[in-house]
C-alpha positions in Angstrom: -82.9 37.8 154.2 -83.6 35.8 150.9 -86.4 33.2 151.1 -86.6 30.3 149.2 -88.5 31.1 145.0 -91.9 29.4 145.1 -91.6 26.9 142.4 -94.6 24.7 140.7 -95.5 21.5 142.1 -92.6 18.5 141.0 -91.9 17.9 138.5 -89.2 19.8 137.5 -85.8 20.5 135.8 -82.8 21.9 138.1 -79.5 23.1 136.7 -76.6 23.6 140.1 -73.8 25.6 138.9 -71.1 25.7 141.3 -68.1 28.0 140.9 -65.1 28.8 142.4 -64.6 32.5 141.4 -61.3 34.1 140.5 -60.0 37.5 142.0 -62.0 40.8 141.1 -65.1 41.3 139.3 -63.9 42.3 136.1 -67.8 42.6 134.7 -68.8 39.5 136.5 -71.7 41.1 138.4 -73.0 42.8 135.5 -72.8 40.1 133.3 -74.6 37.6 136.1 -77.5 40.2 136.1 -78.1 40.3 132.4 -78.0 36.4 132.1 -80.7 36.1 134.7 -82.9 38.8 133.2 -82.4 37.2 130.0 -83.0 33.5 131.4 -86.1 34.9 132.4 -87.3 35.6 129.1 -86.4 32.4 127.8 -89.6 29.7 127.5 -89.7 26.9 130.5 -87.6 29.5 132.3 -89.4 28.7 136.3 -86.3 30.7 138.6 -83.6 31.2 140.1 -81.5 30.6 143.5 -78.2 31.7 143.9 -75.7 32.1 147.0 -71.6 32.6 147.0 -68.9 32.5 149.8 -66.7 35.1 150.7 -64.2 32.6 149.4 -65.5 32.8 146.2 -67.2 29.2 145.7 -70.9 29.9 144.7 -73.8 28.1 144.0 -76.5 28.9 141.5 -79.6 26.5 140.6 -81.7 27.5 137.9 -85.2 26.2 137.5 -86.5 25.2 134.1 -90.0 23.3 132.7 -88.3 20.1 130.7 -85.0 19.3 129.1 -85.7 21.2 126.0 -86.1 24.6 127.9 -82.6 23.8 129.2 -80.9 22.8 125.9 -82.7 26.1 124.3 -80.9 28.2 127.0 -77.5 26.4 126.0 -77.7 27.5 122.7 -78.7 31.5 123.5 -75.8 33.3 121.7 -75.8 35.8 124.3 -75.5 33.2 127.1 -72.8 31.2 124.8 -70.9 34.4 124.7 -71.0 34.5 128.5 -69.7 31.1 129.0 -66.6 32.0 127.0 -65.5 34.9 129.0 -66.4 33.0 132.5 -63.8 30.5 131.2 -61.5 33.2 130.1 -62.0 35.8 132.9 -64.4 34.4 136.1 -64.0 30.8 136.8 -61.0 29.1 138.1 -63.4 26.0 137.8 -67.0 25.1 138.0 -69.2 21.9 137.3 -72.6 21.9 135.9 -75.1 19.0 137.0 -78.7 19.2 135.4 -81.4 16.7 137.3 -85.0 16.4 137.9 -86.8 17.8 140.9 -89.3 14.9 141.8 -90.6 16.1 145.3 -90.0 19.4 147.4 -91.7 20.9 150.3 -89.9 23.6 152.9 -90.9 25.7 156.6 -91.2 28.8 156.5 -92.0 31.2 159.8 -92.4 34.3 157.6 -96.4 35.1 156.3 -97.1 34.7 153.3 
């Protein structure tokens, strides 16, 4: 079981990424590892959250500072190159929506 990341207090930037997936994995999981360890490098970088169906439609919200830590992670080459290949190889089609996290609050039964 996967709990919510803790997050700073609002606010906050959100990119949702949601994919449908095409057949196979063809790299895909290795790739997705890489581009979150390498989105957590990247400055204003605050998480991520990610969940996919066995039908192949997935979710993935990153977490990031302000607007400029999100247009910096656009322009990684590394990141650009992944982009590409989803087009190419992963995605049959996805949709990116970028919006600001202005209150959040959760329940949670497990300790902390």
């Amino acid at each position: 079981m996967s709990l919510p990341i803790r997050l700073p207090d609002p606010p906050y930037y959100v990119v949702t990424f949601a994919s449908q997936r095409t057949q196979g994995d063809n790299g895909y999981g290795e790739m997705a590892e890489a581009m979150v360890d390498l989105a957590r490098r990247q400055p204003g970088f605050l998480g991520v959250e990610s969940a996919r169906g066995a039908d192949g439609f997935g979710i993935t919200n990153s977490f990031w500072a302000d607007e400029e830590s999100i247009r910096a992670w656009k322009r990684v080459v590394d990141h650009l190159a992944a982009q590409q290949r989803g087009r190419r190889d992963w995605y049959r089609h996805y949709a990116v929506r970028i919006g600001v996290i202005q209150r959040a609050y959760g329940f949670s039964k497990e300790s902390t």
